[in-house]
C-alpha positions in Angstrom: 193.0 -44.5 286.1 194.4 -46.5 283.2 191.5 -47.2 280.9 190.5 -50.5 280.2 191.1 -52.5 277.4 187.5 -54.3 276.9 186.5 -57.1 274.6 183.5 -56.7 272.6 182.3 -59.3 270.2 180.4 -57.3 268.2 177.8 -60.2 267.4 174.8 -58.5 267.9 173.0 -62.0 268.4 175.1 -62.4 271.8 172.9 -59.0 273.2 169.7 -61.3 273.2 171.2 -65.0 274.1 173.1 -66.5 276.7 176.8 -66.6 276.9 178.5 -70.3 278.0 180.2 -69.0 281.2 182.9 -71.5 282.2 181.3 -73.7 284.4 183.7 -73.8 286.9 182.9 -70.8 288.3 180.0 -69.9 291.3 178.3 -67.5 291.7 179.1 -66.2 295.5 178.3 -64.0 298.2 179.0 -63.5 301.8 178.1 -66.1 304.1 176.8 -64.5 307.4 174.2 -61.4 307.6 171.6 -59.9 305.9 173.0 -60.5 302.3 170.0 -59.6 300.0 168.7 -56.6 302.4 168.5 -54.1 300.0 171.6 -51.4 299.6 173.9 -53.9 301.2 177.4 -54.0 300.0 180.2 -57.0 300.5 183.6 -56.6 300.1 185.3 -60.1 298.2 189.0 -61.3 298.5 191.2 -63.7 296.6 195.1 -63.9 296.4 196.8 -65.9 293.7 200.2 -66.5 293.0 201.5 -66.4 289.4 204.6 -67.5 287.5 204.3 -65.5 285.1 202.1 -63.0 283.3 200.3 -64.4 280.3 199.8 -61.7 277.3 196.0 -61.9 277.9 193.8 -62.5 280.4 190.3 -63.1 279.3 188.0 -61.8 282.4 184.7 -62.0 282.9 182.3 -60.7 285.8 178.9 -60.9 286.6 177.7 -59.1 289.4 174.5 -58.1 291.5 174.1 -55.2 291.5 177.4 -53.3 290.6 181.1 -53.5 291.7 184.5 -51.4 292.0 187.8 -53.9 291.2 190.9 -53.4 292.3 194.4 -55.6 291.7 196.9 -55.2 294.3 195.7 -51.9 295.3 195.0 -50.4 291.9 191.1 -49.4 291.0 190.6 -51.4 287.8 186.8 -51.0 287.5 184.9 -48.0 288.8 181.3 -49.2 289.2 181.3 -52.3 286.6 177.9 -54.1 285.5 174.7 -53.1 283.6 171.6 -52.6 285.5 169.1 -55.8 284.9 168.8 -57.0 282.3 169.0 -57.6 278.4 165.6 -59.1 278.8 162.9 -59.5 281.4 164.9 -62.6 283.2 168.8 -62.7 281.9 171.8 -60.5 283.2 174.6 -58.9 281.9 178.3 -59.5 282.6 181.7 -58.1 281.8 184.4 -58.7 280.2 187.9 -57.4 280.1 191.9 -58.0 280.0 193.5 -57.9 283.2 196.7 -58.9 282.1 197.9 -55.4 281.9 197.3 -55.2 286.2 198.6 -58.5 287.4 202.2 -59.4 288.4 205.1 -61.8 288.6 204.6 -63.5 291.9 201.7 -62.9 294.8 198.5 -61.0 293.3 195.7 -59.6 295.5 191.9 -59.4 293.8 189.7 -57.2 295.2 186.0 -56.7 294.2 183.2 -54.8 296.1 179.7 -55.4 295.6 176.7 -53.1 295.8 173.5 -55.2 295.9 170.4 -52.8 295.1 168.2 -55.1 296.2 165.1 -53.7 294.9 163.6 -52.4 291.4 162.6 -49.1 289.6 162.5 -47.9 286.1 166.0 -49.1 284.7 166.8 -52.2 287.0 165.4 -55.5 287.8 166.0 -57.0 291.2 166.8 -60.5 291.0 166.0 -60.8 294.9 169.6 -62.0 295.5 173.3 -60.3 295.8 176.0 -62.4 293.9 179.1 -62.4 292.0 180.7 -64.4 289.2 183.9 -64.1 288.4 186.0 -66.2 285.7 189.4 -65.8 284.2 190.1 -69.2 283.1 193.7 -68.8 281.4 195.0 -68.2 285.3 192.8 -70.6 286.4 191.0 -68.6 288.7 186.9 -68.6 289.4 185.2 -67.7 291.7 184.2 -69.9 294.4 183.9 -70.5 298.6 188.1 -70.2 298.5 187.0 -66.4 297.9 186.7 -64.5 301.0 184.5 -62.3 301.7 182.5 -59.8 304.4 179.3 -57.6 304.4 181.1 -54.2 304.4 180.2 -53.1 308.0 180.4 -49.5 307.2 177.4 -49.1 304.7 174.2 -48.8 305.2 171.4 -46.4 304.2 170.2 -43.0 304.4 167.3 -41.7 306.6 164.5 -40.2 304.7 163.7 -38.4 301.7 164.7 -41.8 300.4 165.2 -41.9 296.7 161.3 -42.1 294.9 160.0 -45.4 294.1 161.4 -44.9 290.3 165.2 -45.3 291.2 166.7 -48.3 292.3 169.7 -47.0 294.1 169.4 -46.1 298.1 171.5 -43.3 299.6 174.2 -44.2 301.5 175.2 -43.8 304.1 179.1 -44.6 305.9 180.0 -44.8 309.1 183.6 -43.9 309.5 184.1 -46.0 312.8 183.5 -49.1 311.2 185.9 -48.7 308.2 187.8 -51.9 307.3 191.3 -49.8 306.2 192.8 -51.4 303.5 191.4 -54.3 302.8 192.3 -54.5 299.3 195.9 -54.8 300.0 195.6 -56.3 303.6 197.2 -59.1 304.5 194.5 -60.6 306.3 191.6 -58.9 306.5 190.0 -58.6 309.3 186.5 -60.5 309.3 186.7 -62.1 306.5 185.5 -65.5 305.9 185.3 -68.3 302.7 182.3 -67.0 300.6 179.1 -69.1 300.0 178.7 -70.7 296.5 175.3 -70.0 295.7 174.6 -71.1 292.2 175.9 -72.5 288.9 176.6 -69.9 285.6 172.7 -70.0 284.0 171.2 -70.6 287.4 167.9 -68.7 289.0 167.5 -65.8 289.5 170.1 -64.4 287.4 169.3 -66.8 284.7 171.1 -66.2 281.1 174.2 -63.9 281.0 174.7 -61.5 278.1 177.8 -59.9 277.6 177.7 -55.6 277.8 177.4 -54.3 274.7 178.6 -51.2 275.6 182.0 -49.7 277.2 183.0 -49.9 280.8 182.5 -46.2 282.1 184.7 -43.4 281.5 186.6 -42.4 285.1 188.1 -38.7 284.6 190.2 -39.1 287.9 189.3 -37.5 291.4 189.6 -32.9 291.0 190.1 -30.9 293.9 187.4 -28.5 293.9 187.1 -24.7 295.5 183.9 -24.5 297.7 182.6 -21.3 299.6 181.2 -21.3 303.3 177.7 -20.2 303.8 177.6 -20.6 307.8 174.8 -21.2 310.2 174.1 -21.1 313.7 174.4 -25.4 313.9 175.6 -26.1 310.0 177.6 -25.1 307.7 177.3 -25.7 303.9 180.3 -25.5 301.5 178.9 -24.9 298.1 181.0 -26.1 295.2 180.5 -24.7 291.8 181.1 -27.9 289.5 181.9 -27.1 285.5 178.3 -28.3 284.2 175.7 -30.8 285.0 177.1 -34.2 285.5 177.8 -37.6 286.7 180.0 -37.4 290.2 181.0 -38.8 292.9 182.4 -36.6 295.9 185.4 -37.1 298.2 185.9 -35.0 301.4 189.0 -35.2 303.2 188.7 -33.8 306.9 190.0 -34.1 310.3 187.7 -34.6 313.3 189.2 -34.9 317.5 186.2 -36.5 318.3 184.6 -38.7 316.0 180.3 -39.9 315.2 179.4 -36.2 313.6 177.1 -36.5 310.4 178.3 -35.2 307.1 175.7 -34.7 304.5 176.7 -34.7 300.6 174.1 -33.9 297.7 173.9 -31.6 295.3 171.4 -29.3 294.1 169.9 -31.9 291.9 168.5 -33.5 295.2 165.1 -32.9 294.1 165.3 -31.5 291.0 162.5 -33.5 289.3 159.9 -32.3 292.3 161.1 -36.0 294.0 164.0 -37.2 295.9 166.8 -38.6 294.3 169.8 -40.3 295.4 172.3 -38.2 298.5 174.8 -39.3 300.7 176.1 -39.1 304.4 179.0 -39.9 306.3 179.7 -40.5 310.1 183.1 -39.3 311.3 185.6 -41.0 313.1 188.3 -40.0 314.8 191.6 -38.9 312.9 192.2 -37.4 309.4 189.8 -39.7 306.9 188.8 -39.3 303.4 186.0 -40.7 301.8 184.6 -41.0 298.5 180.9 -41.8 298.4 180.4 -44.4 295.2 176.6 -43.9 294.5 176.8 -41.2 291.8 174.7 -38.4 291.5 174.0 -35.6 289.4 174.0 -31.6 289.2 175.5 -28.4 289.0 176.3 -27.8 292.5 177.8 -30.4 295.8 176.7 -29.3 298.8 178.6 -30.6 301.5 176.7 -29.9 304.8 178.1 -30.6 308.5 178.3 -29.2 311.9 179.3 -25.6 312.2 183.1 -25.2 313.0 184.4 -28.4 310.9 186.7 -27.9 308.7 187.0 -29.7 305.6 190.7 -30.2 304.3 189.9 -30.7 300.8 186.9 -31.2 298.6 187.1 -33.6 295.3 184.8 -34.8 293.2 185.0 -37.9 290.4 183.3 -37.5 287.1 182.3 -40.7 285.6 180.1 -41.3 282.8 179.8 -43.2 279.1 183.0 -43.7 277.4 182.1 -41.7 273.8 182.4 -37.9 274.2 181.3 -35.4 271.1 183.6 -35.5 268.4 181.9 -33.0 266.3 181.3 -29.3 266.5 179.0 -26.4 265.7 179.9 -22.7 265.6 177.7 -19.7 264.4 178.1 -15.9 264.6 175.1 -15.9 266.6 175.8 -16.4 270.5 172.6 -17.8 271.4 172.5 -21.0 269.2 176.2 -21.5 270.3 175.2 -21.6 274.3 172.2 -23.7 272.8 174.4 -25.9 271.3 176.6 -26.8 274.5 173.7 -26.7 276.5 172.6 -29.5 274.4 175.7 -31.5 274.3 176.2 -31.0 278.3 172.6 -32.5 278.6 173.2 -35.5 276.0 176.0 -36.9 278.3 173.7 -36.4 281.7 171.4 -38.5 280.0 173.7 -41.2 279.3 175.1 -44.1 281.3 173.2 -47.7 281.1 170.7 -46.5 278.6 169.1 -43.5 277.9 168.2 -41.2 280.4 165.1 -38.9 280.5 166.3 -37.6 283.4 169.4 -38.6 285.8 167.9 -37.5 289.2 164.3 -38.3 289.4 164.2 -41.2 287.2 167.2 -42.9 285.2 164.7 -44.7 283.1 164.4 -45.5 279.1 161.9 -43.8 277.8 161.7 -44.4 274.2 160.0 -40.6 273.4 162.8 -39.2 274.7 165.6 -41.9 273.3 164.7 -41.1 269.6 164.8 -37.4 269.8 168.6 -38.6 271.9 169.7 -41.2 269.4 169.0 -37.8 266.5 171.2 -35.2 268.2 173.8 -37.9 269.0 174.4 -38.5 265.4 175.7 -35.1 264.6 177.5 -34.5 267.9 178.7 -37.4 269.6 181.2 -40.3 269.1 180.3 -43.1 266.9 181.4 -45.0 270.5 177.3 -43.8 271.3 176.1 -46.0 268.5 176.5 -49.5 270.8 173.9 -47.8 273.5 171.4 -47.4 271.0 171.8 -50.6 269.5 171.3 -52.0 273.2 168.2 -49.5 273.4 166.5 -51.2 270.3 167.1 -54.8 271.3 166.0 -54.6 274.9 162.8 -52.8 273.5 162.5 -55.8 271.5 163.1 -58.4 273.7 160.2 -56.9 276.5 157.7 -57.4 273.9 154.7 -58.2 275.8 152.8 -62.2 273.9 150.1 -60.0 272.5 152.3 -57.8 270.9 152.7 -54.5 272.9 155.9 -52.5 273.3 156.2 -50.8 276.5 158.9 -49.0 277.9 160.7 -47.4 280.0 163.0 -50.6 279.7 164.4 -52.8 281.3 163.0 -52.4 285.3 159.3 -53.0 286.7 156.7 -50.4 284.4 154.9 -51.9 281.8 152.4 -49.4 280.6 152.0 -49.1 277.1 152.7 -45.0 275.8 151.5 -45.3 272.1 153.1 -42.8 270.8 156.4 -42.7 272.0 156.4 -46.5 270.9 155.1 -45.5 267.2 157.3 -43.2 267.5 160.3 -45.3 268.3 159.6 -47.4 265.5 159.2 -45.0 262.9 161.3 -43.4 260.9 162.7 -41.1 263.4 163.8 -44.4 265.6 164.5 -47.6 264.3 165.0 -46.1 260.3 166.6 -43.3 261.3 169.6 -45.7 263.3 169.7 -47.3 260.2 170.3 -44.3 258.1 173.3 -43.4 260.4 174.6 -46.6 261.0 174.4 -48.9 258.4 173.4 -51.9 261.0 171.1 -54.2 259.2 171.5 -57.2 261.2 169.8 -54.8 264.4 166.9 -54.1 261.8 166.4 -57.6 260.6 166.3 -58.7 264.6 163.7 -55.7 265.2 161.5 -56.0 262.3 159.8 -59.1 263.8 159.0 -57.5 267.1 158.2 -54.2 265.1 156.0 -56.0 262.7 154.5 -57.5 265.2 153.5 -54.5 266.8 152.2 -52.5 264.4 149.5 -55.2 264.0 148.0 -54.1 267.2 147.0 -51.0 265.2 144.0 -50.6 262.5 142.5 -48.3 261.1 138.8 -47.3 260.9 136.0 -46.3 258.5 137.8 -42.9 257.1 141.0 -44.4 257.2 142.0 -43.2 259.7 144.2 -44.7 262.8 141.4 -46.3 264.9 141.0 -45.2 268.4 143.2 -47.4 271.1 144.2 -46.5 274.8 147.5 -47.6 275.6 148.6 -47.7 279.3 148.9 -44.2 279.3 147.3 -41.9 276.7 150.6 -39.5 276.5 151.0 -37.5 273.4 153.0 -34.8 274.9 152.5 -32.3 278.2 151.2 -29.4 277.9 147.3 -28.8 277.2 145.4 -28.7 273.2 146.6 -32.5 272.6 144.5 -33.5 269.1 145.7 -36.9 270.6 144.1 -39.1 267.5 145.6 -37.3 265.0 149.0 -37.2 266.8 148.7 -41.1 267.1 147.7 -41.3 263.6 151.0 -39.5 262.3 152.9 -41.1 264.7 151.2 -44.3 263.0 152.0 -43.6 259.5 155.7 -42.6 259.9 156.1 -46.2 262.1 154.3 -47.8 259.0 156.8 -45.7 256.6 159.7 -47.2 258.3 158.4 -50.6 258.7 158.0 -50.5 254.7 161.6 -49.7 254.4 162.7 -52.6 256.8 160.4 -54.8 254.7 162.6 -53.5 251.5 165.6 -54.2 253.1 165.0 -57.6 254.1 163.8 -58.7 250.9 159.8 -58.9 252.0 157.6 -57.1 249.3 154.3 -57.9 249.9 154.6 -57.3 253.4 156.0 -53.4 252.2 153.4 -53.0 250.0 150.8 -54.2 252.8 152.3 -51.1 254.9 152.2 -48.5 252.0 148.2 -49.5 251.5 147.5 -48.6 255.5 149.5 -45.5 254.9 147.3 -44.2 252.1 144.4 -45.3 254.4 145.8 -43.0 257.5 146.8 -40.2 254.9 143.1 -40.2 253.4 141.9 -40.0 257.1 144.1 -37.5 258.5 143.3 -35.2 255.5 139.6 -35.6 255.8 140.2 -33.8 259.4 141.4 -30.5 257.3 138.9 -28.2 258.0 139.7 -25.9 255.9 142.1 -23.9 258.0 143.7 -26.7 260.1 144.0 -30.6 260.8 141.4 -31.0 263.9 139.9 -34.6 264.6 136.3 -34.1 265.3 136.5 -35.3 268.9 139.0 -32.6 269.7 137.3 -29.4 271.2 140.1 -27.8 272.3 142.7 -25.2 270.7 144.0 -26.0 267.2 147.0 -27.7 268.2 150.1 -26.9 266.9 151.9 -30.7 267.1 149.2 -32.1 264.9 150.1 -29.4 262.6 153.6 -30.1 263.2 153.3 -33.6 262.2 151.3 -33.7 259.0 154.2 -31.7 257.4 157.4 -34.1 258.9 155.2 -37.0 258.4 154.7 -36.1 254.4 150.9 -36.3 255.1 150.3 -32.4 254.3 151.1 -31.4 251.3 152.1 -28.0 249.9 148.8 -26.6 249.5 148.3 -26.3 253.5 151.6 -25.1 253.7 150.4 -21.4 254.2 147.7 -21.4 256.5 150.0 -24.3 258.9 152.8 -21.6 258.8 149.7 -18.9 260.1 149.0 -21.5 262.9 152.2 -21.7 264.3 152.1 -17.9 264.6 149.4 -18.4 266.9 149.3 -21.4 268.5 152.1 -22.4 271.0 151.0 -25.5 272.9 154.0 -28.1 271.9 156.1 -29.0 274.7 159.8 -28.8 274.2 159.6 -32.6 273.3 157.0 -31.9 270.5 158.5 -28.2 269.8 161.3 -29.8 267.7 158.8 -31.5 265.4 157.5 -27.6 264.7 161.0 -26.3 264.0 161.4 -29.4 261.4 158.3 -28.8 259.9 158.9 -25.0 259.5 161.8 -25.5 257.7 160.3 -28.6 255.2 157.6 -25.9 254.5 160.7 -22.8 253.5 160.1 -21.1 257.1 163.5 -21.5 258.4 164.0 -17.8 259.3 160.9 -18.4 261.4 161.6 -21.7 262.8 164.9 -19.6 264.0 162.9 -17.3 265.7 160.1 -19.5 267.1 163.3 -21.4 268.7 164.9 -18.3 270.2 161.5 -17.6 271.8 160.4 -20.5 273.5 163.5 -21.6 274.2 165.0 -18.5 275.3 164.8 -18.9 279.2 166.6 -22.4 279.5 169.4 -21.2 276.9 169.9 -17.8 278.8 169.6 -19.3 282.3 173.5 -18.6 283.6 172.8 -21.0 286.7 171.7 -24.2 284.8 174.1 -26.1 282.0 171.3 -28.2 280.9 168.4 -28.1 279.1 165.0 -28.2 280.8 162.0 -30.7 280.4 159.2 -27.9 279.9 159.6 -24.3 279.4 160.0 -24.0 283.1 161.5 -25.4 285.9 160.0 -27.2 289.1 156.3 -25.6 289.3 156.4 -23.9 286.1 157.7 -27.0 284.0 155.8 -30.4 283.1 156.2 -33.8 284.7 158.0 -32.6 287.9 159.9 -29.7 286.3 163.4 -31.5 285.9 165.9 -29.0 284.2 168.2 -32.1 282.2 165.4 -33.1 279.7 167.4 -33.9 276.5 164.6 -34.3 274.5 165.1 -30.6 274.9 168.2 -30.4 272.7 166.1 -31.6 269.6 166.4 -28.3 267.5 170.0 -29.4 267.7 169.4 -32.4 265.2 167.0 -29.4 262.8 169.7 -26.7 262.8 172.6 -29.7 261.1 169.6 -31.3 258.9 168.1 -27.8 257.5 170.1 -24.9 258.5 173.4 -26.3 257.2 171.6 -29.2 255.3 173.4 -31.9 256.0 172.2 -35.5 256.2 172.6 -39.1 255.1 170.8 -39.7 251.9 171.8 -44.1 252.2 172.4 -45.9 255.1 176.0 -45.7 256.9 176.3 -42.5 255.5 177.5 -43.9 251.8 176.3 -41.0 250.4 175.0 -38.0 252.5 172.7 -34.8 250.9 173.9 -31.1 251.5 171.6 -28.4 250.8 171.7 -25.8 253.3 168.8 -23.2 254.5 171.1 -19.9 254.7 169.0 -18.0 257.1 169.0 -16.1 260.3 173.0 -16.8 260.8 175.6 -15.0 258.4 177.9 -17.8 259.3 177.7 -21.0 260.7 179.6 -24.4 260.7 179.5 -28.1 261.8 181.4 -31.4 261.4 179.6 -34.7 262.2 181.4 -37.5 263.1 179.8 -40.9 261.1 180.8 -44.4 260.6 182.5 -43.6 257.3 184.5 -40.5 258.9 183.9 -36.6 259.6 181.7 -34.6 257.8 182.1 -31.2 257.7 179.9 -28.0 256.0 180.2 -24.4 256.5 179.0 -21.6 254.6 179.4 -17.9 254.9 177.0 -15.1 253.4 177.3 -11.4 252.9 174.1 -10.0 251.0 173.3 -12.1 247.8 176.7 -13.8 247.5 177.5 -16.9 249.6 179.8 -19.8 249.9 179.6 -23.5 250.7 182.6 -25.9 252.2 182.2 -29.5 252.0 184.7 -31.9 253.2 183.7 -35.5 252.0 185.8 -38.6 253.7 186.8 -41.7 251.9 184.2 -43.6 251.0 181.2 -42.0 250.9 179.8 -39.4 248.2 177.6 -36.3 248.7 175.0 -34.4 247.0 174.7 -31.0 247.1 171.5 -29.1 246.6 171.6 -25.4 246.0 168.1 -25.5 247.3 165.2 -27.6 247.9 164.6 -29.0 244.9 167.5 -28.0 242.8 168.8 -30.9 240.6 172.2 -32.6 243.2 175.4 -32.2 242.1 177.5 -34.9 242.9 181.0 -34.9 245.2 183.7 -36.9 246.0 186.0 -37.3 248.6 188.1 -34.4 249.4 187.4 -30.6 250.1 184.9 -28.6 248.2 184.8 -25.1 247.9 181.0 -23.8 245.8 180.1 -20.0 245.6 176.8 -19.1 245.4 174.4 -16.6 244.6 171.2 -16.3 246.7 
């Protein structure tokens, strides 16, 4: 499929308010049946004749809950729309050219519509299926002219339904009661004029907001081999897809009698310990194919139907978001090559409307797991990613709760408060860090009020330190040993660090140095809990734990002096998830341990990067029973060491925001070789280095620009570059 040309505006103010839809459209849906029964879907026709082709056509379309386009026969958009919404009551729409798809003469617009009808974690149901549809330079809206049917084939799996957490049903199709080709008909059969249902602005959908972020990238229907594994009533064909993705899978088959079940999932079904989303379909008589447009995720499709059938061909359609890595790593050390795939494969799982923690059990935005996503993107993924996190931010923003809480994941129906994924989101790692890579300050000076506001929920007590406060769900991390007031405390002075450099930026002094006094408070606090051989709180009786440690050092909170006995602890102490894990490896290298932080990687994540069965990355150090939260095995919060082995191990990151000037000063150990290039908004970067006993040497390619500093160490006085290619020897 021709890739669409789409219209952005780029004015970051139109992600929060309302866009002036013409107001000749309607919204629209079918008018007979059960049109807001959740997982119903209605097929929409309109013919128009044109005299001739303008050069643009300006289109937009809003729609409830998602919809495939096609013009005269041709699939335009596969699955448009944004879950709901930009903010706890608005919607998003479309927008897009179609002038390159219509013709000269008669034109035939087809649009169907999946309604969800219900919320979860990344989607909120408005409680009513509609579509808007406006292309005002060929005068056409849409409106009751438009005809339109509930789709008479689709309806919805038995159970294991989907868990509560996703908003999508299985569906399910019943080949008897396929319309044919309804896009191209002539007169469809069944169809009827469409009921206008509302006005552009109007309840429930409210405000519309245009997407921020690129239609989906379609990479075309692939045949796929399958093997047979037979049984006594069903067979299963078992289809080895490349790595872990987005799909949605076609069968073609021919069946004498007709009404047999077809079952399509993969082996994600239940890979987070609860259902996700699967498919069937119901045979009818005759050669049929059918594609089933609710994607799902994995490694494996498992087509299962009655023994004897024969399938003529199996395909499957990747879909997923349109900005694919652009940069690259390569060492002389196998296993942080496979890591390094791994990583990548389960960055673009975890992509599609927001930020995924996980595609199958829950789809939803947590902003724990965004942060440590929005890191590894900048050194491996197209700058194309920057738009989602932009959206990321400003949702989180705009489902700030009156008294000041952030919550998340967002948008859809939880509202629990985790502190420390929202300190953490805020801090230097989140918001700062976006800023540091992209250069956006307008998305910082339309956060800093919500962050500011935020971190005035927080105080801190008699020693300084962070005071105690229970959000909605006292998460630190899983696993066991959390010190959790001293995690919150870091967490706390990092979000205050990065709230003083928003207040910089935007010109607000005294409101920067307010933030640098609490930070001297928490870092007088948190060192009062050094016991002489470790950071404990006194209200922790468990292990010494190893994130606590982990975060005094990133945080700038411990200072050289502990430096010794930390690196002792995280000989012994292992209790970091692989969520908090990449916080150890950071602070390892900070504190000169990098040959260490290499090997404390290889260890603990040694059973996820050598697992030949799974492409992705696992949420705990196990899968199903022996991992946390459910066990999912595409966590990419697991990927983190990713964003330590460019910012240490080859040194490389950006020293003032949009990458104007970036800082080189590479930690040489473990690998004899190793190399990367990062794409940024000012070009590729790209450092390598090879050593052979004391001697080593440094590339450095610097775009147009920008400027770099190179470090020949921590601490060495910079020596400054400019664009072009950079050749240093070295002795170690």
């Amino acid at each position: 499929m021709k890739r669409i040309t789409l219209i952005f505006t780029f004015v970051l103010s139109s992600l929060l308010s309302a866009h002036a839809f013409d107001n000749r459209s309607r919204w629209i849906t079918a008018s007979e049946g059960e049109v807001n029964k959740a997982n119903t879907w209605i097929a929409f026709r309109r013919d128009i004749t044109l005299q001739s082709v303008p050069e643009q056509v300006r289109t937009e379309i809003a729609a409830d809950s998602k919809y495939w386009l096609w013009v005269n026969g041709r699939l335009v958009v596969f699955e448009g729309s944004l879950k709901r919404g930009p903010n706890p009551s608005d919607s998003y729409f479309d927008a897009l050219d179609l002038a390159p798809y219509l013709r000269k003469g008669e034109n035939r617009i087809a649009i169907l519509l999946w309604y969800f009808g219900k919320s979860g974690f990344s989607h909120i149901s408005s409680g009513q299926s509609g579509l808007l549809f406006s292309a005002p330079t060929i005068d056409l809206f849409s409106d009751a002219k438009w005809q339109s049917r509930i789709h008479p084939a689709y309806g919805t799996c038995g159970a294991p339904h989907p868990n509560f957490r996703l908003s999508e049903s299985s569906i399910r199709y019943d080949g008897s009661q396929d319309l044919g080709p309804w896009q191209t008909a002539v007169s469809p059969e069944g169809f009827l004029p469409s009921a206008e249902i509302g006005r552009p602005g109007d309840r429930p959908w409210n405000g519309l907001v245009e997407r921020p972020i690129p239609l989906w990238k379609d990479f075309g229907l692939k045949k796929v081999k399958y093997e047979t594994r037979s049984g006594e009533k069903q067979d299963t064909l078992v289809a080895h897809l490349p790595y872990n993705m987005h799909i949605t899978p076609q069968i073609t088959l021919t069946d004498d009698e007709g009404g047999h079940l077809v079952e399509l999932q993969t082996d994600h079904l239940s890979g987070g310990s609860e259902p996700s989303v699967r498919g069937e379909y119901i045979t009818r008589r005759g050669t049929q194919t059918y594609e089933s447009l609710g994607w799902m995720n994995g490694d494996f499709i498992y087509v299962i139907l009655p023994h004897g059938m024969k399938l003529k061909s199996l395909s499957y359609r990747q879909s997923g978001y349109d900005g694919l890595p652009e940069g690259s790593f390569s060492c002389d050390d196998e296993f942080f090559n496979r890591f390094w795939q791994k990583a990548l494969y389960t960055l673009y799982v975890n992509m599609r409307d927001t930020y995924f923690d996980c595609p199958d059990r829950e789809r939803a935005q947590w902003w724990g797991d965004a942060t440590i996503l929005m890191g590894e993107c900048f050194y491996s993924y197209s700058t194309r990613v920057h738009d989602l996190m932009r959206k990321g931010i400003l949702e989180l923003c705009a489902f700030q709760r009156p008294d000041g809480i952030l919550h998340s994941p967002i948008p859809g129906n939880y509202d629990a408060e985790l502190p420390a994924q929202m300190l953490a989101s805020v801090s230097t790692y989140g918001f700062w860090n976006y800023y540091m890579n992209t250069g956006d300050s307008e998305t910082i000076r339309r956060a800093y009020p919500h962050v500011r506001d935020y971190l005035n929920v927080w105080s801190t007590d008699e020693t300084g330190l962070t005071a105690e406060r229970h959000g909605g769900w006292d998460w630190g991390d899983w696993g066991d040993h959390r010190d959790i007031r001293l995690i919150y405390a870091a967490w706390h002075y990092m979000a205050l660090q990065s709230a003083a450099y928003m207040a910089d930026l935007l010109g607000l002094p005294a409101e920067a140095a307010s933030y640098r006094s609490t930070m001297e408070h928490v870092k007088k606090g948190y060192n009062a809990c050094w016991d002489g051989t470790a950071y404990r709180h006194p209200n922790h009786k468990g292990d010494i734990d190893d994130r606590a440690q982990a975060l005094a050092v990133v945080s700038g909170i411990a200072g050289p002096d502990k430096y010794e006995q930390i690196t002792r602890l995280f000989h012994k102490w292992h209790h970091a998830s692989p969520y908090m894990e990449k916080y150890v490896m950071e602070a390892l290298f900070q504190m000169g341990q990098g040959e260490f932080a290499m090997e404390r990687c290889r260890e603990r994540y040694g059973a996820m990067v050598d697992d030949s069965v799974h492409t992705t990355l696992y949420e705990g150090w196990g899968i199903g029973a022996e991992g946390y939260g459910g066990g999912t095995w595409n966590h990419a919060w697991s990927g983190g060491p990713l964003t330590v082995i460019a910012q240490y191990l080859l040194g490389v990151s950006p020293s003032k925001p949009g990458w104007e000037q970036f800082r080189v000063c590479p930690q040489m150990v473990t690998l004899s070789r190793a190399s990367i290039s990062i794409p940024t908004v000012r070009g590729t970067v790209s450092v390598s280095f090879r050593r052979k006993g004391s001697k080593a040497q440094v590339s450095i390619t610097v775009p147009q620009g920008t400027e770099c500093q190179f470090l020949s160490a921590p601490g060495a006085s910079p020596q400054l570059l400019g664009p072009g290619k950079h050749s240093i020897k070295m002795n170690l």
